[in-house]
Phi, psi and omega in degrees: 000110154336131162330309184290319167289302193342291213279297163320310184283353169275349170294316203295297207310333195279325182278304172294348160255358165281346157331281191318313183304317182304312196296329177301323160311325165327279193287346183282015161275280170292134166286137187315316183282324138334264219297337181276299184300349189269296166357286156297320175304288198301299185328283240308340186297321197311314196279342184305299150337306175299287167325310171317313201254004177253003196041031187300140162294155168302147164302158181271173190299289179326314176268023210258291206283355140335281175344296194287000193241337172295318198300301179339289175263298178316314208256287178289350192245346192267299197298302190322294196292319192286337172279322172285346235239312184279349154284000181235344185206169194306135168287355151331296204307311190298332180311303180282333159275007162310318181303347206286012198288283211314343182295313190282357163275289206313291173358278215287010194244349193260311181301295173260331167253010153084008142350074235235117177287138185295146174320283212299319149018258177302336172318294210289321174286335148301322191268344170299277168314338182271321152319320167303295176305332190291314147347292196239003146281355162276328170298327162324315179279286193336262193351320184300290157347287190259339169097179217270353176244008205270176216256004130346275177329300177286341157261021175264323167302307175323291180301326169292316210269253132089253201276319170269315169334311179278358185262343188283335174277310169317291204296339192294317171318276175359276181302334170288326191323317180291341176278324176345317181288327203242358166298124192274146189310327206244004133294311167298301171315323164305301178281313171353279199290341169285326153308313154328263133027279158327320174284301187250010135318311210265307167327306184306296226277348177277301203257314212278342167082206243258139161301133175274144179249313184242133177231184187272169144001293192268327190302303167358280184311330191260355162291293174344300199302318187295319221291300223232323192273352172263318191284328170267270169345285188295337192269338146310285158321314182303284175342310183299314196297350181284325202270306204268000182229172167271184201281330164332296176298319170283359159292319202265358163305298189302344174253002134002284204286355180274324183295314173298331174281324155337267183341307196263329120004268227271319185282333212248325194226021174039025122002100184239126196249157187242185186302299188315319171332286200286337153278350184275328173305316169305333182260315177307307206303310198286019183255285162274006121317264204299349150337292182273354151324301197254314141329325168287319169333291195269011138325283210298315171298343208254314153308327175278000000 
């Protein structure tokens, strides 16, 4: 790998898992769905601004309610439940069961698209899942524990939404998939966040109690940081990394960012992950390793 990719693929792996830390400085501030909806107003102009001066085409009449079903679910309905998910338990974790959306695309790709995953496959996807159960069954035993109002509960919650989030994103993935091609990215991105947007005003205003007005600093700096270097930035990047690595590569990149965000947990927002965590993480992920594995196989089969 060339200097330059390197140095792109260490951006990538950093801005996305610090998206989950930036977002934690928030929500112990904010109410989630505030803090997301403020989020989205400031992208959307941005990405908006972009599309405009790059002359990205519109979605066809056909690929328009994808789109609008990617923001729906994939963007606004995935952030919503992972922010709030991040107000109740470390964002490493919401990080590492985040990971679990590619296990929940392969599912729904076996399910509905007659997609039929290869032996090393189903490997990867039993050992993805059994890291997911490991994840949240140990909050879950919390809960038992500590009783239905002890503080179990609340990271037992923490881990469902979590965990529903990622399954919320798959199905937002899903629907979108047939359009992938033909859609331009900062025009797709772009509607994403207006959907978003649509979405979760009304969730603040409805849930979120008083719109907040005043934060610390630091909350400030990690709404910007989400604003321009994840919400912007990172969505730059992602374009590149599509056009310039194979699809692999840019896979085994993407199982990186949970782990840095752990890292950055722990040094930056003193985040402490126990054993069950850090094994239940280690088995999704090398679960999806072999995942993308055995996919890239059957690309590569499907080309020769």
């Amino acid at each position: 790998m060339k200097p330059a990719d390197l140095l792109l693929a260490a951006a990538f792996v950093v801005i996305w898992g610090a998206a989950f830390n930036a977002a934690r400085f928030v929500v112990l501030e904010w109410p989630p769905f505030w803090a997301l909806a403020i989020r989205f107003l400031l992208t959307a102009p941005l990405l908006l601004a972009i599309a405009l001066a790059t002359r990205s085409r519109m979605p066809a009449p056909e690929d328009r309610g994808r789109v609008a079903l990617l923001g729906l679910l994939g963007t606004g309905g995935y952030l919503a439940l992972s922010w709030w998910a991040t107000a109740l338990i470390p964002s490493g974790l919401v990080a590492l069961i985040s990971a679990a959306t590619p296990l929940v695309v392969a599912l729904g790709e076996a399910a509905f698209l007659g997609k039929r995953p290869s032996g090393l496959a189903w490997i990867g996807l039993a050992l993805g899942w059994a890291g997911v159960a490991l994840l949240g069954g140990v909050r879950l035993a919390g809960q038992l524990q500590d009783g239905a109002g002890g503080h179990g509960a609340s990271e037992a919650l923490g881990v469902f939404l979590a965990l529903l989030g990622a399954v919320v994103q798959a199905a937002g993935l899903l629907v979108f998939a047939p359009a992938r091609g033909r859609v331009d990215l900062w025009s797709a991105s772009t509607g994403q966040s207006l959907v978003s947007v649509a979405l979760l005003l009304p969730l603040a205003a409805l849930f979120g109690g008083p719109m907040p007005t005043s934060a610390s600093t630091q909350a400030w700096l990690a709404l910007a940081f989400s604003v321009t270097v994840v919400g912007v930035g990172g969505y730059a990047l992602l374009f590149v990394m599509l056009r310039r690595f194979t699809p692999s590569t840019a896979a085994a990149l993407q199982l990186l960012a949970p782990p840095v965000a752990a890292v950055i947990g722990w040094a930056v927002l003193n985040e402490v992950l126990g054993w069950a965590d850090l094994g239940g993480g280690l088995l999704t992920l090398a679960g999806l390793s072999l995942l993308f594995r055995a996919q890239a196989r059957a690309r590569q089969a499907a080309e020769g």
